[in-house]
Every structure is written in structure tokens, then in C-alpha cells.
MARDRENDREN-469951 format. One record per residue: y, x, z of N, C-alpha, C in turn; residue number from 1. Coordinates in nm, 4 decimals. Atoms other than C-alpha are relative to their C-alpha. Layout:
<pts>
        n_y        n_x        n_z       ca_y       ca_x       ca_z        c_y        c_x        c_z   resi
          Y          X          Z          Y          X          Z          Y          X          Z    NUM
...
</pts>
This chain:
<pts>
        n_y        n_x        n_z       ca_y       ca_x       ca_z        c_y        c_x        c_z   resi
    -0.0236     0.1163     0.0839     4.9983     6.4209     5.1184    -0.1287    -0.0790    -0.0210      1
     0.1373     0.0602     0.0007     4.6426     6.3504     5.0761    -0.0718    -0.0851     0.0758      2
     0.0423     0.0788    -0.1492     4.6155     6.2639     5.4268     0.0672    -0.1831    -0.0046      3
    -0.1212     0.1261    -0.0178     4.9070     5.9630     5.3990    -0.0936    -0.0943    -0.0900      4
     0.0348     0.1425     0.1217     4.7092     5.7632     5.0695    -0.0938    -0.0036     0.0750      5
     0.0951     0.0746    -0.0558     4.4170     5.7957     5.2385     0.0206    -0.1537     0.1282      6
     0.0046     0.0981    -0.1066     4.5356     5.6087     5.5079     0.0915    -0.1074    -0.0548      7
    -0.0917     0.1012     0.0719     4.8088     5.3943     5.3208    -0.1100    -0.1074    -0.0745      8
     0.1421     0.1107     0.0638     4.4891     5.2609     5.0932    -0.0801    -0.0304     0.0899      9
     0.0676    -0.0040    -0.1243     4.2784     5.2468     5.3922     0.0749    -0.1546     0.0507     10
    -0.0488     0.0994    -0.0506     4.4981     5.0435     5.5458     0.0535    -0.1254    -0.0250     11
    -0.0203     0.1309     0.1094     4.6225     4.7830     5.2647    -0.1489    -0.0243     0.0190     12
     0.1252     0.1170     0.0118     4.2140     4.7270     5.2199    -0.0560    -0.0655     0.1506     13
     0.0580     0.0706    -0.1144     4.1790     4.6405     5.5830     0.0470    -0.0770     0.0227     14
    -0.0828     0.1381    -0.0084     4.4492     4.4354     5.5825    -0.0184    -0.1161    -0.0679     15
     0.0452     0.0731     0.0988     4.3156     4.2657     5.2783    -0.1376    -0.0562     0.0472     16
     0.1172    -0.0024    -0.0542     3.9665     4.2444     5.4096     0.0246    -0.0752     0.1549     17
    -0.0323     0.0749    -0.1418     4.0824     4.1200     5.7564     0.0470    -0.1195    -0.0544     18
    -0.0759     0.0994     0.0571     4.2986     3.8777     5.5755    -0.1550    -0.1044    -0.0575     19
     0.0834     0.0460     0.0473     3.9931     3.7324     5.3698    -0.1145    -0.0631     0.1201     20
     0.1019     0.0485    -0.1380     3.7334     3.7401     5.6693     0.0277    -0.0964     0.0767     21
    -0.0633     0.1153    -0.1182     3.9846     3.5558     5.8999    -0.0175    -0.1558    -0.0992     22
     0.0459     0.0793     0.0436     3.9945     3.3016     5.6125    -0.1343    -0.1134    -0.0275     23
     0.0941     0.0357    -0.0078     3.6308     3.2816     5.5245    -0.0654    -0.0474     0.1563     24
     0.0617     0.0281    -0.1505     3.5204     3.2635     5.9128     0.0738    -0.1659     0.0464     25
    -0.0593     0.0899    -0.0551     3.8013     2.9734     5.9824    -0.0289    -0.1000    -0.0965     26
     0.0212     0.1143     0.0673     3.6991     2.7577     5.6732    -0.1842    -0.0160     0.0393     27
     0.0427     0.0579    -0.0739     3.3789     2.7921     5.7827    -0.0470    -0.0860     0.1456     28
    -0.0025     0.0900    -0.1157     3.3744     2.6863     6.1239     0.0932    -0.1704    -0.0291     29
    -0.0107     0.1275     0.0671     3.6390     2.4218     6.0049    -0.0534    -0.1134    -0.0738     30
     0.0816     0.0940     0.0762     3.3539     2.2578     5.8026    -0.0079     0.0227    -0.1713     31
    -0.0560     0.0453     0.1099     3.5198     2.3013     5.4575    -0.0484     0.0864    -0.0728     32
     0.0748    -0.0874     0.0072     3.3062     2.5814     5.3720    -0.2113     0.0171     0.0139     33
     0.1188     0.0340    -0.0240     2.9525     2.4863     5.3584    -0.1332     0.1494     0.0281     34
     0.0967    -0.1151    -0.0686     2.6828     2.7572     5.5286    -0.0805     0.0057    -0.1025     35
     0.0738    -0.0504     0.0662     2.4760     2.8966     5.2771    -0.0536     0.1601    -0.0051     36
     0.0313    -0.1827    -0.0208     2.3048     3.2452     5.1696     0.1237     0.0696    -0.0598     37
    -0.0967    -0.1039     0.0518     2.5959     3.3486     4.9495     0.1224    -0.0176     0.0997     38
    -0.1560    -0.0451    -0.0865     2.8675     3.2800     5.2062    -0.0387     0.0590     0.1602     39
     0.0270    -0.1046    -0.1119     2.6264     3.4430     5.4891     0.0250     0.1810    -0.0809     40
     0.0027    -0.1354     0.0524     2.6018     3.7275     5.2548     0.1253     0.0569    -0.0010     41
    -0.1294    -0.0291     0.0012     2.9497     3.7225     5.1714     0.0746     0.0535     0.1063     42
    -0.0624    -0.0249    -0.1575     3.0879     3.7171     5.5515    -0.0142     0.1097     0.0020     43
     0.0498    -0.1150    -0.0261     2.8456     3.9745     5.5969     0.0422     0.1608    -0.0263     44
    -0.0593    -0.1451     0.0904     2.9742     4.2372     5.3536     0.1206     0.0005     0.0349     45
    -0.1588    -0.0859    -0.0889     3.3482     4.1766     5.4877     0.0102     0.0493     0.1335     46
     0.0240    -0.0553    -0.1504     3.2214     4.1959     5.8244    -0.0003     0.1966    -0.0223     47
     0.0159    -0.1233    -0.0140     3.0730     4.5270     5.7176     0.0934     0.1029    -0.0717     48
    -0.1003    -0.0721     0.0014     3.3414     4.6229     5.4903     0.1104     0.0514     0.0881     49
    -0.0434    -0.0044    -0.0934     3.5872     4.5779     5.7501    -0.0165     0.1555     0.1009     50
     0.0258    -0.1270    -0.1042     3.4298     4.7849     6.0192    -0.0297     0.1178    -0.0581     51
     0.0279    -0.0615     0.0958     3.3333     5.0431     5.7986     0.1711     0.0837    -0.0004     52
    -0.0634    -0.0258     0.0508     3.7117     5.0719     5.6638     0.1291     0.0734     0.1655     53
    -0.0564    -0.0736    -0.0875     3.8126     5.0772     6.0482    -0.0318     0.0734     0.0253     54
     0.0389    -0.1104    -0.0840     3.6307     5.3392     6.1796     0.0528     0.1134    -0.0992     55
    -0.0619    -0.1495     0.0322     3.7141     5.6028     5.8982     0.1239    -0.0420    -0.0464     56
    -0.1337     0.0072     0.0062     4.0927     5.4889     5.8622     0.0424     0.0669     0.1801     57
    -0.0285    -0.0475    -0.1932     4.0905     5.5527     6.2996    -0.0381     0.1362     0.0097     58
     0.0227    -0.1134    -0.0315     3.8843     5.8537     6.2642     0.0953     0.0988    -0.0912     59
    -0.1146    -0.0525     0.0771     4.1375     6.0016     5.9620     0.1027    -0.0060     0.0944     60
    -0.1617     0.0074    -0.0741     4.4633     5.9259     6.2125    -0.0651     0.0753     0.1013     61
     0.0283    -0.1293    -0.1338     4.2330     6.1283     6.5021    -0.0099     0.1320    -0.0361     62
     0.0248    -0.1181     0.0625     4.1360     6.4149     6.2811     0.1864     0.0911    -0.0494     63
    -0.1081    -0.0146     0.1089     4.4883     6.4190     6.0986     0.1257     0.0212     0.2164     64
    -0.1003     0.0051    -0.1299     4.6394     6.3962     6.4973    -0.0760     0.1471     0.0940     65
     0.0446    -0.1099    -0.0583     4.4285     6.6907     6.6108     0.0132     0.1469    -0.1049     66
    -0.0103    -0.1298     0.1160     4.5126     6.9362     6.2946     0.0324     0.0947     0.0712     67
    -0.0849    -0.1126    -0.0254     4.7652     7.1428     6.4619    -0.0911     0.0638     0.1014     68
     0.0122    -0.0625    -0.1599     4.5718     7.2260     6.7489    -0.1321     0.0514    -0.0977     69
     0.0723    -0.0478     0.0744     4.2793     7.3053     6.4795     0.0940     0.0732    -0.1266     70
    -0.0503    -0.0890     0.1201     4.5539     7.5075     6.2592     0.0085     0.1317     0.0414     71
     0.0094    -0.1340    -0.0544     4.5445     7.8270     6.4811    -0.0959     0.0778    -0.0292     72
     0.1491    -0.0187     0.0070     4.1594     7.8118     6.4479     0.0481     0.0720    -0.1984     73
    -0.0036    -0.0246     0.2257     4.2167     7.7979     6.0270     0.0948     0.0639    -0.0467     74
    -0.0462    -0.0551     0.0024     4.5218     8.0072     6.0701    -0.0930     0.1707     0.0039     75
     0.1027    -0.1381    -0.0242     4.2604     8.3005     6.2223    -0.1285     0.0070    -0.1190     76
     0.1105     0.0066     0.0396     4.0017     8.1934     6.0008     0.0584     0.0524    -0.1490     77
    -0.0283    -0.0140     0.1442     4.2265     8.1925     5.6537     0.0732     0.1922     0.0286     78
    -0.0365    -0.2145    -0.0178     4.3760     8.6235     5.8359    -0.1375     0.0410    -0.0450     79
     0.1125    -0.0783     0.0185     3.9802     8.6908     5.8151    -0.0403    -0.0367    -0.0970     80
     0.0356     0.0267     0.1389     3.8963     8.5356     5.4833     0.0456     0.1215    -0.0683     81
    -0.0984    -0.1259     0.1096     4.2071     8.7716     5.3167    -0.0555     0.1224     0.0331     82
     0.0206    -0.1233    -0.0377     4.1166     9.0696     5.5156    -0.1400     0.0101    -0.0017     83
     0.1437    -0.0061     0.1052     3.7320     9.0427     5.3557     0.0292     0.0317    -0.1359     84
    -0.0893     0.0727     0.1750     3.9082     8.9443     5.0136     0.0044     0.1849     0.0017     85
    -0.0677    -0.1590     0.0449     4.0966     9.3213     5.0797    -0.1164     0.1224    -0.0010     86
     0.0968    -0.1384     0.0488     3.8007     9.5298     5.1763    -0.1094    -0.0640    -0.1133     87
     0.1300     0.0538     0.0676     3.5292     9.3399     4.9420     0.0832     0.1240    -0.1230     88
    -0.0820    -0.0841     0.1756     3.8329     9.4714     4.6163     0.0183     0.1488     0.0978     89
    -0.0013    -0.1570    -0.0725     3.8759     9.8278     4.8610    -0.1331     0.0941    -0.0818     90
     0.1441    -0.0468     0.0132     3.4789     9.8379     4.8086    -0.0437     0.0111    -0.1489     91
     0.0470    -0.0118     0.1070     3.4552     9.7418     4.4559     0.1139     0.1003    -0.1003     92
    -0.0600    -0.1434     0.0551     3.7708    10.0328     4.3646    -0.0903     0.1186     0.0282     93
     0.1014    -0.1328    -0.0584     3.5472    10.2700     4.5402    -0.1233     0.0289    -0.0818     94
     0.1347     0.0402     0.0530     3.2678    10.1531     4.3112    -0.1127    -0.0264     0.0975     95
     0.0962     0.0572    -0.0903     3.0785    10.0140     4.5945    -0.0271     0.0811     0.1335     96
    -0.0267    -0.0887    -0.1273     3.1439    10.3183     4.8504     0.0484    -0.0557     0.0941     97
    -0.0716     0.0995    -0.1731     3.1603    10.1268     5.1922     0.0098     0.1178     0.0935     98
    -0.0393    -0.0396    -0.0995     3.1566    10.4456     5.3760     0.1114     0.1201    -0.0588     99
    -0.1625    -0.0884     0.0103     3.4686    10.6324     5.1704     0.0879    -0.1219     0.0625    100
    -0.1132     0.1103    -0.0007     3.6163    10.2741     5.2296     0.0312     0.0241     0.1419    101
    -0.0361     0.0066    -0.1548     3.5481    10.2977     5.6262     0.0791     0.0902     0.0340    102
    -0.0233    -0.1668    -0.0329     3.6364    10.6740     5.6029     0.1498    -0.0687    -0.0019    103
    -0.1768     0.0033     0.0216     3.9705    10.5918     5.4498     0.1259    -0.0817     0.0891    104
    -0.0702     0.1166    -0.0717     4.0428    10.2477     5.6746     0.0204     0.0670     0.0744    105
     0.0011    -0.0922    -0.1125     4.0202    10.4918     5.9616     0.0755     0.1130     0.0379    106
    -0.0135    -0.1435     0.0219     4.1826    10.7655     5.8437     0.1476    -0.0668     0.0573    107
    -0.0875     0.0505    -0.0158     4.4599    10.5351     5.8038     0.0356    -0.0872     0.1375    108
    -0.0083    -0.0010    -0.1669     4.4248    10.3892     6.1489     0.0600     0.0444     0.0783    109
    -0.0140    -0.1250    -0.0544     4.4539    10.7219     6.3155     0.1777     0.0482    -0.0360    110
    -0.1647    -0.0731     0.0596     4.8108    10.8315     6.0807     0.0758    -0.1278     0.0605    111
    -0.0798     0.1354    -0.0127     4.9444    10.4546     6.1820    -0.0913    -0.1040     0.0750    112
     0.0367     0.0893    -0.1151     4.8237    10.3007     6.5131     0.0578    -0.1334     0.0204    113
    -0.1072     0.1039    -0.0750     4.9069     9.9349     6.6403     0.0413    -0.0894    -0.1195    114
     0.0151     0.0954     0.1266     4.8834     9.7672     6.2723    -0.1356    -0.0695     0.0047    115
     0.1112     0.1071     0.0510     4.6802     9.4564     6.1658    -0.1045     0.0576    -0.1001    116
     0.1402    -0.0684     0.0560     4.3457     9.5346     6.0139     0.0269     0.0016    -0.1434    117
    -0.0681    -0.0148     0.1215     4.4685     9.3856     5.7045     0.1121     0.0779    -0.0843    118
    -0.1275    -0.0874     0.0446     4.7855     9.6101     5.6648    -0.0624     0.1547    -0.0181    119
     0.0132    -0.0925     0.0339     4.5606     9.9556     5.6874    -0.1126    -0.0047    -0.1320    120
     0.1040     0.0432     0.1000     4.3203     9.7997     5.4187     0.1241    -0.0359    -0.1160    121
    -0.1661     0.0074     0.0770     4.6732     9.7288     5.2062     0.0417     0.1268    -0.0220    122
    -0.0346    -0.0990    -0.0250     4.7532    10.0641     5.2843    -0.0898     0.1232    -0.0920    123
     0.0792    -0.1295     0.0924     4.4685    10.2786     5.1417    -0.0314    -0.0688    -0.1222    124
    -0.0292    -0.0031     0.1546     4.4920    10.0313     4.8232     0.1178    -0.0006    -0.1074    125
    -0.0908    -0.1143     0.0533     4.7906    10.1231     4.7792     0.0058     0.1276    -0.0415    126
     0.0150    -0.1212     0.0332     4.7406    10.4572     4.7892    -0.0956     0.0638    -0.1096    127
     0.0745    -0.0195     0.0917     4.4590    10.4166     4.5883     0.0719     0.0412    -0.1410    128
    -0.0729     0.0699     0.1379     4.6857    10.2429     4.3020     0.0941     0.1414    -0.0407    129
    -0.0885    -0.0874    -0.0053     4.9282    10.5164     4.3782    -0.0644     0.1699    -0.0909    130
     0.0801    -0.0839     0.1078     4.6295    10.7983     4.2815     0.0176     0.0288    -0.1778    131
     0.0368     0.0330     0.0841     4.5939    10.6487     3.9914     0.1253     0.0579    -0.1428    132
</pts>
């Protein structure tokens, strides 16, 4: 959703900004518009608003058109975030024992082959909880 206003506002001020420029540029050349510093300055700043508003409204629709193919990446990236998340709380049940934690990830490994890293790290805090 975030993606859409950006570009919805984006795109009303370029339209607005294009709109204005085309004006200012055609009254001056028309004459009716007299050349000075404030209407060089002026131009200037829609010129640069303008381009400005195109390039990151174009680069938002390239970024926002390449997600999916960067959601696999942040799919793998948000599995290895959680499965840190699980042993970091594994490590701090243990009271900071990283090698009962390895012992135990392992142990559990070994009883239940062919599971996600995250599911035997689930597994021995469960069992933990279960101790308890």
C-alpha cells in the first residue's frame, strides 16, 4: 500500500509540475512573460523539481516491478532472521550455554533427520518448556 501513494503522489506532483513548466516555458518564449532572475530561478526549480520527481517515481515502478524476483532473496533472509531469533531465546533458556544448545540441536537432528534447522531448534524448546 505504501508503494501505490508513493507513486499516486509522485505522480499528481509531476503532472502538476509538468503542467506549470509547460506553461511558464510557453509564456515565456511567447513574450508575455518577461526574462528575469526570478522567472530564471523559477523555471529552474520546476525544471529541477520535475526531473527529480521523475527519476524516483520511474525508479519506485522499477524497484516495486523487480520485488518478486527479490522476495525469495527476503523470503531466505526473513527463514534466517527467525531461526537466529530461535537459537539466540534457545541460548538465553540455557543461560547462555551455546554448547548444551548445539549439544541438544544435534541430538535432535540425529532422533529426526530431513527437518528444517528451524523445526529442531522449535523442538528442543519445546522440550525445554515441557521440562519445566
Amino acid at each position: 500500500m505504501g508503494n501505490q501513494v508513493v507513486i499516486i503522489v509522485g505522480t499528481f506532483i509531476l503532472l502538476l509540475t509538468g503542467l506549470l513548466l509547460g506553461y511558464v516555458l510557453s509564456q515565456l518564449v511567447l513574450g508575455f512573460l518577461g526574462f528575469n532572475l526570478l522567472t530564471f530561478l523559477g523555471t529552474l526549480s520546476l525544471i529541477l523539481i520535475f526531473g527529480t520527481l521523475y527519476y524516483v517515481l520511474f525508479w519506485q515502478l522499477r524497484r516495486e516491478q523487480s520485488q518478486p524476483f527479490n522476495g525469495g532473496m527476503s523470503n531466505q533472509t526473513d527463514d534466517l532472521l527467525y531461526e537466529n531469533d530461535l537459537k539466540n531465546t534457545l541460548i538465553a533458556r540455557l543461560d547462555g550455554d551455546i554448547d548444551t544448545a548445539e549439544r541438544l540441536i544435534e541430538q535432535a537432528r540425529q532422533e529426526y533427520p530431513g527437518r528444517p534447522e528451524a523445526w529442531y531448534v522449535e523442538k528442543v524448546l519445546n522440550d525445554l518448556e515441557g521440562d519445566r
